[in-house]
TORVEX-415086 format. One record per atom (N, C-alpha, C, O): atom name; residue in three letters; residue number from 1; x, y, z. Coordinates in pm, whole numbers, plus 50000, padded with zeros to 5 digits. Layout:
<rs>
R  atom  type  seq      u      v      w
R    CA   ALA  NUM      X      Y      Z
...
</rs>
This chain:
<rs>
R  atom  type  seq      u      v      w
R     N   UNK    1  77841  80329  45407
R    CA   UNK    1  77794  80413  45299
R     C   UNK    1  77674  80347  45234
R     O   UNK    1  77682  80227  45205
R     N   UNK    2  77544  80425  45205
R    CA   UNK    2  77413  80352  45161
R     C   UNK    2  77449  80342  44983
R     O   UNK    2  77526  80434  44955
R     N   UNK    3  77431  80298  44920
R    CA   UNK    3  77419  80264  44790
R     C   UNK    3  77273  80331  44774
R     O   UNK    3  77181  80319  44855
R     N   UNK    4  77270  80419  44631
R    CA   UNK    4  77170  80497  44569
R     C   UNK    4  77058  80374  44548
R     O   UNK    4  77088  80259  44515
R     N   UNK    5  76922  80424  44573
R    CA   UNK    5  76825  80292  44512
R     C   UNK    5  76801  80235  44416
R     O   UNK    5  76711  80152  44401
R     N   UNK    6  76873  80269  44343
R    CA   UNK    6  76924  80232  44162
R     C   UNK    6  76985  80174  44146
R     O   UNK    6  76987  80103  44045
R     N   UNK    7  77115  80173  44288
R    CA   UNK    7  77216  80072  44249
R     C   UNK    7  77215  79934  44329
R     O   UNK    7  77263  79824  44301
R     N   UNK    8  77140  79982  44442
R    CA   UNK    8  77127  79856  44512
R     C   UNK    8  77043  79720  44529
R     O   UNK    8  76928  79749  44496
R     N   UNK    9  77050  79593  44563
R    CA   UNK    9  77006  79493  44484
R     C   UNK    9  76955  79472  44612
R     O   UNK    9  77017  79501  44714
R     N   UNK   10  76805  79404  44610
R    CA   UNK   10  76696  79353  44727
R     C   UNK   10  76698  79242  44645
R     O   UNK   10  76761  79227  44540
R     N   UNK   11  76586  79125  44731
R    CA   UNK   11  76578  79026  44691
R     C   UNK   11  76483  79033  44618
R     O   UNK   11  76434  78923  44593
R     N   UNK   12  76429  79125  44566
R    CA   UNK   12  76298  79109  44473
R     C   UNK   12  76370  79154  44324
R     O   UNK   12  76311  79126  44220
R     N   UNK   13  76470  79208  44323
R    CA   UNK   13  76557  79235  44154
R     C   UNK   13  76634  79149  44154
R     O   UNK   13  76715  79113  44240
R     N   UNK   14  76602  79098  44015
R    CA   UNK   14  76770  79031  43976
R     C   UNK   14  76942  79118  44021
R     O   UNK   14  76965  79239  44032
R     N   UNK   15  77027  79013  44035
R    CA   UNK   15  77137  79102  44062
R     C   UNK   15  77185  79130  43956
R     O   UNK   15  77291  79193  43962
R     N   UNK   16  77130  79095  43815
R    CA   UNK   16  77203  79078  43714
R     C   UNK   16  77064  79181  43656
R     O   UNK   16  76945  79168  43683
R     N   UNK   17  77144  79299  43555
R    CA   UNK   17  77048  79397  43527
R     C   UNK   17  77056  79385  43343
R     O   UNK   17  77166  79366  43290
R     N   UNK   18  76954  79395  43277
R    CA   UNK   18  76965  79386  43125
R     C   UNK   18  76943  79227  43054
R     O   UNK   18  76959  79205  42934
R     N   UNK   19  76898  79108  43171
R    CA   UNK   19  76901  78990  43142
R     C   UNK   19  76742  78970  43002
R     O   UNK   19  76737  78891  42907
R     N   UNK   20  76656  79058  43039
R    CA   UNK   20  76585  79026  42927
R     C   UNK   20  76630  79113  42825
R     O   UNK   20  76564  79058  42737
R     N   UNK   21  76678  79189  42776
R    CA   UNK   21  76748  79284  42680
R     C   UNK   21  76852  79140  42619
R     O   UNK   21  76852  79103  42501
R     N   UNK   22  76931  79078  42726
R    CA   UNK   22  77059  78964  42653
R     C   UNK   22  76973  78861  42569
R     O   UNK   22  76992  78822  42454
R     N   UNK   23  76843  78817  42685
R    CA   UNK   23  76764  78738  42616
R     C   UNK   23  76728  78746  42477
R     O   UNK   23  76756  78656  42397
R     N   UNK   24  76668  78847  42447
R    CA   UNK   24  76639  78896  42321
R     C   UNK   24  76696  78903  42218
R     O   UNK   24  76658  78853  42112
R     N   UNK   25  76837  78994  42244
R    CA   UNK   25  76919  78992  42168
R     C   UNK   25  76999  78819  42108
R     O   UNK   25  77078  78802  42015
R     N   UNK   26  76948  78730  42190
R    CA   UNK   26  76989  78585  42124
R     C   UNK   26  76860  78535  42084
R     O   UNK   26  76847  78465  41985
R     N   UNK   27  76764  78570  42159
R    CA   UNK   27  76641  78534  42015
R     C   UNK   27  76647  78603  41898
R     O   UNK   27  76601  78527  41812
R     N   UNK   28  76686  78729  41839
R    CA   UNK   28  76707  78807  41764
R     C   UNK   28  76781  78789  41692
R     O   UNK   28  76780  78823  41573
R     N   UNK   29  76892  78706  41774
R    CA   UNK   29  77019  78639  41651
R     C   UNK   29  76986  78509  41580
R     O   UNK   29  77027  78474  41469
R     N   UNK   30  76898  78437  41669
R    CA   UNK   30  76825  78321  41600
R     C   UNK   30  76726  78328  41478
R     O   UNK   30  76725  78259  41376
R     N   UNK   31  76622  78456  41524
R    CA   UNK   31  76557  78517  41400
R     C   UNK   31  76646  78555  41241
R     O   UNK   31  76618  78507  41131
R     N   UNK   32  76754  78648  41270
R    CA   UNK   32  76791  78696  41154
R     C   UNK   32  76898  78578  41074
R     O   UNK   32  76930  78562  40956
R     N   UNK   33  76933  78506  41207
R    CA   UNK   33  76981  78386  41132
R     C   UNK   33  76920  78333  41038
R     O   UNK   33  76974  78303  40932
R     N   UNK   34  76786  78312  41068
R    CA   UNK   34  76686  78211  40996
R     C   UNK   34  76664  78257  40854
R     O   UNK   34  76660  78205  40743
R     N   UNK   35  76645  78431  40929
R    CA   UNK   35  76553  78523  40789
R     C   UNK   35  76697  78523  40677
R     O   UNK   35  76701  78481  40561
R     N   UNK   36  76802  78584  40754
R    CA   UNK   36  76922  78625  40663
R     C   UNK   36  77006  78529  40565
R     O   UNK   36  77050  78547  40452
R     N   UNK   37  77013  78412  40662
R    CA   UNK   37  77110  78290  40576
R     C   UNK   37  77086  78239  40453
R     O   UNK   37  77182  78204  40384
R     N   UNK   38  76957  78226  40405
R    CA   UNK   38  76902  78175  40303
R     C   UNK   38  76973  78258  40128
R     O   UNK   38  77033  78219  40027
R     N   UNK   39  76896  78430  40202
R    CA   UNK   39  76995  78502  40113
R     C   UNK   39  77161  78545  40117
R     O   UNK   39  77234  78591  40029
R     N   UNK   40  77191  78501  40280
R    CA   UNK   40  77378  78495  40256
R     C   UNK   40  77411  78400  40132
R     O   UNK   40  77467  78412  40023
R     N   UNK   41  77345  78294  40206
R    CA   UNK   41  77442  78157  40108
R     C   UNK   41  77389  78166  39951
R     O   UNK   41  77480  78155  39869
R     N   UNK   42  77305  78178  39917
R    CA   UNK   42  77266  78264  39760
R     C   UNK   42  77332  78391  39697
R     O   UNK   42  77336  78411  39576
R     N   UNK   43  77386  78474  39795
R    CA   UNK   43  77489  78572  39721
R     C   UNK   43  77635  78578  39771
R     O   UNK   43  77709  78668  39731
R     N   UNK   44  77676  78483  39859
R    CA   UNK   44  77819  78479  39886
R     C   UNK   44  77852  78267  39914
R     O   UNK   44  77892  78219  40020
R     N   UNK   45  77830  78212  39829
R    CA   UNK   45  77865  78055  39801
R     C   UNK   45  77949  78074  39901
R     O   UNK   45  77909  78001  39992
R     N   UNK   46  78057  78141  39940
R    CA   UNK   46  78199  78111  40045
R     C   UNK   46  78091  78086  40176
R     O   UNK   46  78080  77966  40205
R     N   UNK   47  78017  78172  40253
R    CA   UNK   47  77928  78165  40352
R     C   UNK   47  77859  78034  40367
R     O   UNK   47  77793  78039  40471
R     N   UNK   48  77842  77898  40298
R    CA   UNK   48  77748  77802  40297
R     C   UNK   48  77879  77710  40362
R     O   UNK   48  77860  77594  40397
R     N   UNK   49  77986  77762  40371
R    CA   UNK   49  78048  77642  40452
R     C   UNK   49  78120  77715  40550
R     O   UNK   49  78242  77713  40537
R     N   UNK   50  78064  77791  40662
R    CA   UNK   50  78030  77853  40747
R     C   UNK   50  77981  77787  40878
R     O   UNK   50  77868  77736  40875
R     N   UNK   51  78062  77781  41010
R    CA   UNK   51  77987  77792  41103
R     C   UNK   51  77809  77854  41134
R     O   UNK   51  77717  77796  41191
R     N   UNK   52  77811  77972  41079
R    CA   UNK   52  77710  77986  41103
R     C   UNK   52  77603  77922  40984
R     O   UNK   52  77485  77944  41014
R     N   UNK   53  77617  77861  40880
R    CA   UNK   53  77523  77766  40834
R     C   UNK   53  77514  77587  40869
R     O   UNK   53  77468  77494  40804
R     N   UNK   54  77563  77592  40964
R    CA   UNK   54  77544  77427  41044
R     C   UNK   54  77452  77449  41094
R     O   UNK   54  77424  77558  41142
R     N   UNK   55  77359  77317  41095
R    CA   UNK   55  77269  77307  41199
R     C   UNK   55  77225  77335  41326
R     O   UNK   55  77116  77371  41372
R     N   UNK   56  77384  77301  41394
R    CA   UNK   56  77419  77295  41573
R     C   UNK   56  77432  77485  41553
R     O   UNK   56  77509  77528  41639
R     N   UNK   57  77394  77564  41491
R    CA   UNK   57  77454  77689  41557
R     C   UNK   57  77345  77719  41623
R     O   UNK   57  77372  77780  41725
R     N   UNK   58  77207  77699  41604
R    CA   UNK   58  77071  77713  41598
R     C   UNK   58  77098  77683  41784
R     O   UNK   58  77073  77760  41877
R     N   UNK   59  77159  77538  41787
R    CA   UNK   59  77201  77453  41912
R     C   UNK   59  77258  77537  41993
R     O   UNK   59  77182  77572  42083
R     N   UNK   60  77356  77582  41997
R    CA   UNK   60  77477  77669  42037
R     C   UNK   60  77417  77827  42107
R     O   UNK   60  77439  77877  42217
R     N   UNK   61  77326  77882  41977
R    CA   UNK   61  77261  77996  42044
R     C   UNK   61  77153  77941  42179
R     O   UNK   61  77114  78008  42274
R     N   UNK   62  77127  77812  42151
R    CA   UNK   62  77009  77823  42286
R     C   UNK   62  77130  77816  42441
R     O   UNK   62  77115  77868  42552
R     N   UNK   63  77238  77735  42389
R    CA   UNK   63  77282  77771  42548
R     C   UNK   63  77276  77912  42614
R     O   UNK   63  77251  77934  42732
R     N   UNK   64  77301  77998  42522
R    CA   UNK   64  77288  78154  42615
R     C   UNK   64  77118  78173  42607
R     O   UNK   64  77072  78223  42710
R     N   UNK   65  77028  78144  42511
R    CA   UNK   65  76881  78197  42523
R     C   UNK   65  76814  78175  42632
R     O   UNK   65  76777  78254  42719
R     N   UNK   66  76792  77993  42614
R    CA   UNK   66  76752  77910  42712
R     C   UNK   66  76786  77982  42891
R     O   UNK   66  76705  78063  42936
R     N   UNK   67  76889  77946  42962
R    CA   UNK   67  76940  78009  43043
R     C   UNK   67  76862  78147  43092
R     O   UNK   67  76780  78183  43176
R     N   UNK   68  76931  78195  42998
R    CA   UNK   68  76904  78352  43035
R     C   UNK   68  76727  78402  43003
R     O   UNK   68  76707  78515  43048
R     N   UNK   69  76659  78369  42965
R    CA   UNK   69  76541  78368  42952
R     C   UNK   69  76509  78304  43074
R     O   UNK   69  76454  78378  43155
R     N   UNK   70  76529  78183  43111
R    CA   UNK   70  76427  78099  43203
R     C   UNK   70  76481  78200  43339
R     O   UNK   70  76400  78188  43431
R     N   UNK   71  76602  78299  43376
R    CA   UNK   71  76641  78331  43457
R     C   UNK   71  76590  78507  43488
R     O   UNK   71  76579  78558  43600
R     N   UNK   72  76568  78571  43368
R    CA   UNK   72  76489  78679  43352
R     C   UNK   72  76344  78666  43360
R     O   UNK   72  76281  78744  43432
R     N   UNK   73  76285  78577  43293
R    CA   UNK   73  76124  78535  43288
R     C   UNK   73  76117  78497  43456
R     O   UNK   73  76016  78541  43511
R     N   UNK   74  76198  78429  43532
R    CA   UNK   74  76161  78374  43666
R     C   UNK   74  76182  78493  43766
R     O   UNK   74  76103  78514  43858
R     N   UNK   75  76295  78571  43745
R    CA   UNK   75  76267  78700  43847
R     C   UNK   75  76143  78780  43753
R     O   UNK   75  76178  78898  43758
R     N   UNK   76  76048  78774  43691
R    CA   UNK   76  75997  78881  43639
R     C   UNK   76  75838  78828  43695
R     O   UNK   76  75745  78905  43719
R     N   UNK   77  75837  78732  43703
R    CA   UNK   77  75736  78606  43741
R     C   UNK   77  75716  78629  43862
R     O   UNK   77  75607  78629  43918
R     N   UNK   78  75824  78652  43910
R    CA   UNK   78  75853  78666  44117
R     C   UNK   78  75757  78822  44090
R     O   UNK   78  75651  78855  44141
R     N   UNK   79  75819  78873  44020
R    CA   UNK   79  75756  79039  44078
R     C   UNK   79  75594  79065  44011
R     O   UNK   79  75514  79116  44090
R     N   UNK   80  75557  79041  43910
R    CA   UNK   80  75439  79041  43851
R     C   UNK   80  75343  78930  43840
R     O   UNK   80  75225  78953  43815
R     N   UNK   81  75387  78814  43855
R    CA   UNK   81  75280  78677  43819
R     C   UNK   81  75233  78663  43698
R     O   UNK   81  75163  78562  43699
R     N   UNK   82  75234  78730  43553
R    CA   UNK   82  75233  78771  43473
R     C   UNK   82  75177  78605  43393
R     O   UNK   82  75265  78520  43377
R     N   UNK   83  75018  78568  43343
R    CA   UNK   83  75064  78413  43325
R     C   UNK   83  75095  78397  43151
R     O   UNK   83  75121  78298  43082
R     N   UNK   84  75082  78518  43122
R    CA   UNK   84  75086  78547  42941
R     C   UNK   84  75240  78609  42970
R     O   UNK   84  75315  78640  42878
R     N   UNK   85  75257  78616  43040
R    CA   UNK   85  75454  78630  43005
R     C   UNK   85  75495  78494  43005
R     O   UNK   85  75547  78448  42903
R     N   UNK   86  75486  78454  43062
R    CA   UNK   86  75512  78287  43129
R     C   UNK   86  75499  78230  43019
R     O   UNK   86  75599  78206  42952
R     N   UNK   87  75308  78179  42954
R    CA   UNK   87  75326  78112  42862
R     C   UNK   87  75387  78164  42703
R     O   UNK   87  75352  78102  42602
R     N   UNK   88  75461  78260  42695
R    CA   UNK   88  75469  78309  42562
R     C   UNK   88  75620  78317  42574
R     O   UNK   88  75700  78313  42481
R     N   UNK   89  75645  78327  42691
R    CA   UNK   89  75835  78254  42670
R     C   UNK   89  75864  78128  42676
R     O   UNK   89  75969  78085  42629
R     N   UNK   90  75718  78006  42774
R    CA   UNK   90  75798  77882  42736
R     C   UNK   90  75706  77822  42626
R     O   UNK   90  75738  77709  42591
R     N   UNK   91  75613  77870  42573
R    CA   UNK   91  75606  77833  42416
R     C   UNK   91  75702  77856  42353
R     O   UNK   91  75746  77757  42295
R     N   UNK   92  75764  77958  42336
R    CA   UNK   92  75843  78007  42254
R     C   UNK   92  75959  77940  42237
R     O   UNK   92  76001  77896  42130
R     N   UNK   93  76039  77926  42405
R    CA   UNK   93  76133  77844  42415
R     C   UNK   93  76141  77697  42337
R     O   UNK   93  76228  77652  42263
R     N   UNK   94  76018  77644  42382
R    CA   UNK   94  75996  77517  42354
R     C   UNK   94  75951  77482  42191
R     O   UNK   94  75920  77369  42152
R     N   UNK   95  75955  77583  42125
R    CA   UNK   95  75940  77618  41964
R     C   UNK   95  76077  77554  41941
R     O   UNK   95  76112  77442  41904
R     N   UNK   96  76163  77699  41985
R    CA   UNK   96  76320  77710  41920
R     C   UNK   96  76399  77562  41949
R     O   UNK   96  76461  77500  41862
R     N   UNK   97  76387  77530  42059
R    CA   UNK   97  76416  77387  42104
R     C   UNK   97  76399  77305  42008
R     O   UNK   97  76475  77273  41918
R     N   UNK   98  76276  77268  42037
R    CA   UNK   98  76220  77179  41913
R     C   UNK   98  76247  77162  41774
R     O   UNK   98  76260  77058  41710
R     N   UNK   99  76253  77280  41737
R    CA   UNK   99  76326  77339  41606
R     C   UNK   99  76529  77339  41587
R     O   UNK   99  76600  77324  41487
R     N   UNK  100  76551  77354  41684
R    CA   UNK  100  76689  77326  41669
R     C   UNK  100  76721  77156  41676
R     O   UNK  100  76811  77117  41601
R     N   UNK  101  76659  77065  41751
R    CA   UNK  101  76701  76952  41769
R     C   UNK  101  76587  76857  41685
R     O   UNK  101  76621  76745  41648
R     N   UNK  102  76437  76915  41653
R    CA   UNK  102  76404  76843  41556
R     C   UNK  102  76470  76794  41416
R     O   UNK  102  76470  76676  41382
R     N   UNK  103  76509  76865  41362
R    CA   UNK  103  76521  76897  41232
R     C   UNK  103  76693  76796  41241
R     O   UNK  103  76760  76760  41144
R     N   UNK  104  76716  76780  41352
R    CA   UNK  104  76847  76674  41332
R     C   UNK  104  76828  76526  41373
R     O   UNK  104  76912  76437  41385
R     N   UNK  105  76700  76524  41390
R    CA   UNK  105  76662  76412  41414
R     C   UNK  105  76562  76352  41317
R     O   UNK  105  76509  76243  41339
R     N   UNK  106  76532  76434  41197
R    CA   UNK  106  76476  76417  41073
R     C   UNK  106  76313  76426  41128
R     O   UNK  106  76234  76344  41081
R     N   UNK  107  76253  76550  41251
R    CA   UNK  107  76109  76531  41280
R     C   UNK  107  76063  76646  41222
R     O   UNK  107  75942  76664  41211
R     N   UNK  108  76180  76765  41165
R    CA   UNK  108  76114  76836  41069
R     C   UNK  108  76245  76848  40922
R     O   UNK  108  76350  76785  40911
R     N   UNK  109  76206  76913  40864
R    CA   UNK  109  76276  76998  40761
R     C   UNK  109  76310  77128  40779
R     O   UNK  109  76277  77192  40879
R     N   UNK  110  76387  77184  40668
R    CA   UNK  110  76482  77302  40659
R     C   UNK  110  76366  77412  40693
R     O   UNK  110  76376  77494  40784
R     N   UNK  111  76240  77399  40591
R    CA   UNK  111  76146  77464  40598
R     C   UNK  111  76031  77483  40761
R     O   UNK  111  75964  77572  40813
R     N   UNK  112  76057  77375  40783
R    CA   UNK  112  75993  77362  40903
R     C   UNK  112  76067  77410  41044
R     O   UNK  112  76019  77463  41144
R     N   UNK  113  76182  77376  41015
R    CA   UNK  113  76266  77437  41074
R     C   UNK  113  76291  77578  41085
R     O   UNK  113  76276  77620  41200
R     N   UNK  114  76311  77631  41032
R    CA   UNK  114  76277  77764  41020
R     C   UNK  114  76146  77832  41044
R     O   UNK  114  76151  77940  41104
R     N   UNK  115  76037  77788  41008
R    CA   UNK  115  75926  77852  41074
R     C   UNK  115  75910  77853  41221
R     O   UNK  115  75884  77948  41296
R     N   UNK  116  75930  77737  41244
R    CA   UNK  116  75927  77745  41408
R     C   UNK  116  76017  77829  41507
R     O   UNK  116  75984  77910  41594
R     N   UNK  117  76151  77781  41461
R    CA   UNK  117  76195  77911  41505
R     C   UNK  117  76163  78035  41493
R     O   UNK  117  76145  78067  41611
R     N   UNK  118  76139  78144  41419
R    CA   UNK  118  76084  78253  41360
R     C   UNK  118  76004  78247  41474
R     O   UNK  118  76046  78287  41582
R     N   UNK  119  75873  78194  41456
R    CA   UNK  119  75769  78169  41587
R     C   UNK  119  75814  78172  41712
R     O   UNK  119  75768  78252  41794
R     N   UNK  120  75891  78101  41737
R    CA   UNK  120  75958  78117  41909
R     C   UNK  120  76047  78211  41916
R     O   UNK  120  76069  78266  42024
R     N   UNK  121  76098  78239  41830
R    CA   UNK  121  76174  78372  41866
R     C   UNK  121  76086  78505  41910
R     O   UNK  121  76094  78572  42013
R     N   UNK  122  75994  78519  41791
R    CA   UNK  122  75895  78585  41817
R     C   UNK  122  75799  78614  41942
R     O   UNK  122  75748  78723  41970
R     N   UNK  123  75786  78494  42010
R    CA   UNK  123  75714  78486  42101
R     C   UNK  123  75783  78514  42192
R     O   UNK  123  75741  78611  42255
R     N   UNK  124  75909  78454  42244
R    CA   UNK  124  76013  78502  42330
R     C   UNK  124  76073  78640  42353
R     O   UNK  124  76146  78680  42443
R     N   UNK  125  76028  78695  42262
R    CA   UNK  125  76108  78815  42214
R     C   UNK  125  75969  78877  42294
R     O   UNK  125  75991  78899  42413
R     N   UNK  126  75855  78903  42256
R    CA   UNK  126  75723  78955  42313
R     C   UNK  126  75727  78895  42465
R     O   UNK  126  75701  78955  42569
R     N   UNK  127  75754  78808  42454
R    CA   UNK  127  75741  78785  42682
R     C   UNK  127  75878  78817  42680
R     O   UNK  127  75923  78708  42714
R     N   UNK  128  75980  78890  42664
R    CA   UNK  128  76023  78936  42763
R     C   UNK  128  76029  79097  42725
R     O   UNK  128  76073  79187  42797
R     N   UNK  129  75983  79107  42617
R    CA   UNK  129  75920  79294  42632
R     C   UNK  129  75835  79299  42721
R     O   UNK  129  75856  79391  42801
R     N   UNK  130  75753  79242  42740
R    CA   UNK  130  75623  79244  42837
R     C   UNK  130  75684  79209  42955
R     O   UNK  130  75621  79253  43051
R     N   UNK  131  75803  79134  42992
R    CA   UNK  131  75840  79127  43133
R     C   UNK  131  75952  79201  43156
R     O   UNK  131  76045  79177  43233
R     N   UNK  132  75933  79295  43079
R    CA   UNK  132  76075  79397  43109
R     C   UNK  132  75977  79517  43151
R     O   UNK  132  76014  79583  43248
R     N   UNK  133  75844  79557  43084
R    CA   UNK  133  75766  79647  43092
R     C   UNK  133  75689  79642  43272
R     O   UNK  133  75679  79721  43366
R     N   UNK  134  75656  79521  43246
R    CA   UNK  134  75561  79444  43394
R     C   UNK  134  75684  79513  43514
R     O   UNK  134  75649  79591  43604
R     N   UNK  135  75822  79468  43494
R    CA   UNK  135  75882  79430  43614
R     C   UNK  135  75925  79607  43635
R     O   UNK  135  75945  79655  43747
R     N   UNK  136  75932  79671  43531
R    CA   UNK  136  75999  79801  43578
R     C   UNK  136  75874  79930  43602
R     O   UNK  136  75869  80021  43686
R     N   UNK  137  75802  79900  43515
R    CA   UNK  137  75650  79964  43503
R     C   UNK  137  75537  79918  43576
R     O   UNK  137  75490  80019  43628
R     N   UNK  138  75469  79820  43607
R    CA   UNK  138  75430  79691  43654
R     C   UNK  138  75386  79708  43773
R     O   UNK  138  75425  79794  43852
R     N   UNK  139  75268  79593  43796
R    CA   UNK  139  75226  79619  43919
R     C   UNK  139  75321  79496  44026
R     O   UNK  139  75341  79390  43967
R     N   UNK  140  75362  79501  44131
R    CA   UNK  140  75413  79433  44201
R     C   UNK  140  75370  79369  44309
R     O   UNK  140  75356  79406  44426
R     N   UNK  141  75338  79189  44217
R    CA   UNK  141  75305  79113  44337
R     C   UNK  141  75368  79074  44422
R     O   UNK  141  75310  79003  44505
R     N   UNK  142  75495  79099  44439
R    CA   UNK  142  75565  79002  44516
R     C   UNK  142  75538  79081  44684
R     O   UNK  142  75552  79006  44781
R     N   UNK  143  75506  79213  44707
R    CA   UNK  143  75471  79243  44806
R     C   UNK  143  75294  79281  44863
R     O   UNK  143  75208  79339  44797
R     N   UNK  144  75282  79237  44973
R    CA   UNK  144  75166  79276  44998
R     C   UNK  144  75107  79416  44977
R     O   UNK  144  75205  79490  44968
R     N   UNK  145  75015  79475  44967
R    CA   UNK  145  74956  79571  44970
R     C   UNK  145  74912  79630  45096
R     O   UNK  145  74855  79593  45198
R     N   UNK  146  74972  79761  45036
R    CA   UNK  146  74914  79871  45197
R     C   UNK  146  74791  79950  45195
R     O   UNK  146  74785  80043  45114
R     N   UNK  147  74689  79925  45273
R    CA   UNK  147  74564  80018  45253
R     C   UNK  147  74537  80100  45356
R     O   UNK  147  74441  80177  45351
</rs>
Protein backbone atom coordinates (compact mmCIF):
# COMPACT_ATOMS: atom_id res chain seq x y z
CA UNK A 1 0.00 0.00 0.00
CA UNK A 2 1.67 3.56 -1.14
CA UNK A 3 1.40 6.12 1.68
CA UNK A 4 -0.25 9.63 0.46
CA UNK A 5 2.77 12.23 -0.28
CA UNK A 6 1.93 14.02 2.83
CA UNK A 7 2.40 11.25 4.81
CA UNK A 8 5.37 9.77 3.63
CA UNK A 9 8.95 10.49 4.81
CA UNK A 10 12.08 10.75 2.05
CA UNK A 11 15.32 11.53 3.13
CA UNK A 12 15.10 15.10 2.43
CA UNK A 13 12.09 15.73 5.43
CA UNK A 14 12.53 15.37 8.82
CA UNK A 15 10.67 12.28 10.16
CA UNK A 16 9.66 14.32 12.89
CA UNK A 17 6.98 17.01 11.61
CA UNK A 18 6.30 20.47 13.72
CA UNK A 19 10.07 20.43 15.12
CA UNK A 20 10.42 24.19 14.40
CA UNK A 21 6.83 25.07 15.73
CA UNK A 22 8.31 22.85 19.31
CA UNK A 23 11.37 24.95 18.84
CA UNK A 24 9.68 28.07 19.21
CA UNK A 25 7.30 27.33 21.42
CA UNK A 26 10.45 26.81 24.06
CA UNK A 27 11.99 29.94 22.90
CA UNK A 28 8.65 31.54 23.59
CA UNK A 29 8.56 30.06 27.00
CA UNK A 30 11.97 31.48 27.67
CA UNK A 31 10.78 34.94 26.39
CA UNK A 32 7.60 35.25 28.51
CA UNK A 33 9.49 33.84 31.28
CA UNK A 34 11.83 36.69 31.19
CA UNK A 35 9.06 39.37 30.21
CA UNK A 36 6.35 37.83 32.76
CA UNK A 37 8.28 36.87 36.06
CA UNK A 38 9.36 40.16 37.09
CA UNK A 39 5.61 41.18 37.30
CA UNK A 40 4.53 37.51 38.74
CA UNK A 41 6.82 37.84 41.68
CA UNK A 42 5.63 41.65 42.32
CA UNK A 43 1.94 40.67 42.45
CA UNK A 44 1.89 37.13 43.85
CA UNK A 45 5.18 37.05 46.68
CA UNK A 46 4.02 33.05 46.89
CA UNK A 47 5.48 32.74 43.03
CA UNK A 48 9.23 34.06 44.03
CA UNK A 49 9.85 30.74 45.63
CA UNK A 50 8.88 28.93 42.63
CA UNK A 51 10.57 26.60 40.39
CA UNK A 52 9.98 28.68 37.79
CA UNK A 53 11.91 31.71 39.42
CA UNK A 54 15.37 29.75 39.83
CA UNK A 55 17.95 30.42 37.75
CA UNK A 56 18.48 26.68 36.34
CA UNK A 57 14.86 26.91 34.77
CA UNK A 58 16.29 29.27 32.08
CA UNK A 59 18.91 25.88 32.11
CA UNK A 60 16.26 23.27 31.95
CA UNK A 61 14.29 25.00 29.04
CA UNK A 62 17.47 24.84 26.80
CA UNK A 63 17.56 21.02 27.03
CA UNK A 64 14.37 20.84 24.81
CA UNK A 65 15.37 24.33 22.72
CA UNK A 66 18.91 23.61 22.11
CA UNK A 67 18.21 20.01 20.67
CA UNK A 68 15.34 20.62 18.87
CA UNK A 69 16.42 23.74 17.13
CA UNK A 70 19.92 22.47 16.12
CA UNK A 71 17.73 19.38 14.69
CA UNK A 72 15.01 21.48 12.78
CA UNK A 73 17.56 24.32 11.66
CA UNK A 74 19.85 21.21 10.25
CA UNK A 75 17.08 19.46 8.18
CA UNK A 76 16.01 22.98 7.00
CA UNK A 77 19.73 23.79 6.09
CA UNK A 78 19.77 20.33 4.12
CA UNK A 79 16.80 21.61 1.99
CA UNK A 80 17.42 25.43 1.51
CA UNK A 81 21.16 26.43 2.49
CA UNK A 82 19.57 29.34 3.96
CA UNK A 83 22.96 31.25 5.59
CA UNK A 84 20.65 33.98 7.53
CA UNK A 85 18.62 31.06 8.95
CA UNK A 86 21.74 29.46 10.15
CA UNK A 87 23.28 32.51 11.57
CA UNK A 88 20.15 33.86 13.40
CA UNK A 89 19.46 30.52 15.18
CA UNK A 90 23.05 29.97 16.32
CA UNK A 91 23.37 33.55 17.43
CA UNK A 92 20.45 33.25 19.06
CA UNK A 93 21.15 29.95 20.57
CA UNK A 94 24.39 31.05 21.69
CA UNK A 95 22.66 34.33 23.35
CA UNK A 96 20.21 32.11 25.49
CA UNK A 97 23.16 29.84 26.45
CA UNK A 98 25.24 32.38 27.47
CA UNK A 99 22.56 34.00 29.30
CA UNK A 100 21.40 31.04 31.16
CA UNK A 101 24.90 29.91 32.39
CA UNK A 102 26.45 33.39 32.46
CA UNK A 103 24.62 34.97 34.98
CA UNK A 104 25.54 31.81 37.38
CA UNK A 105 28.79 32.26 36.99
CA UNK A 106 28.55 36.00 38.01
CA UNK A 107 29.59 37.14 33.93
CA UNK A 108 26.33 38.90 33.84
CA UNK A 109 23.42 40.13 36.01
CA UNK A 110 19.66 39.72 36.46
CA UNK A 111 19.41 42.62 34.03
CA UNK A 112 21.76 41.38 31.65
CA UNK A 113 20.49 38.34 31.86
CA UNK A 114 17.43 38.94 30.70
CA UNK A 115 18.22 41.04 27.81
CA UNK A 116 20.07 38.53 26.21
CA UNK A 117 17.81 36.14 26.42
CA UNK A 118 14.87 38.24 25.03
CA UNK A 119 17.49 38.70 22.09
CA UNK A 120 18.08 35.04 21.43
CA UNK A 121 14.86 34.09 21.80
CA UNK A 122 13.98 36.54 19.40
CA UNK A 123 16.35 35.66 16.96
CA UNK A 124 15.65 31.96 17.24
CA UNK A 125 12.21 32.42 17.06
CA UNK A 126 12.81 34.48 13.43
CA UNK A 127 15.24 31.55 12.00
CA UNK A 128 13.01 29.16 12.47
CA UNK A 129 9.93 31.12 10.97
CA UNK A 130 12.12 31.65 8.11
CA UNK A 131 13.09 27.92 8.09
CA UNK A 132 9.73 26.72 8.38
CA UNK A 133 8.73 29.18 5.43
CA UNK A 134 12.15 28.24 3.23
CA UNK A 135 11.60 24.43 3.84
CA UNK A 136 7.78 24.21 3.01
CA UNK A 137 7.56 27.29 0.59
CA UNK A 138 11.23 27.48 -0.40
CA UNK A 139 13.41 26.91 -2.97
CA UNK A 140 15.07 23.44 -2.75
CA UNK A 141 18.67 22.91 -2.73
CA UNK A 142 19.09 19.74 -1.77
CA UNK A 143 18.16 18.51 -5.34
CA UNK A 144 19.62 19.25 -8.56
CA UNK A 145 17.81 21.15 -11.07
CA UNK A 146 15.98 20.07 -14.20
CA UNK A 147 16.25 22.20 -17.38
Amino acid sequence: MKLPPDLSVTADEPPIRGLDGLAMLFSALCLVHCLALPVLVAALPLAASTFVTDERFHQWLLLGAVPTSLIALGWGWRRHRSPQVAWFGLIGMALMVFAAFGIQFGLLDAHGERLLTIVGALLLAVAHLRNYQLRHHGHDHSRPHAH
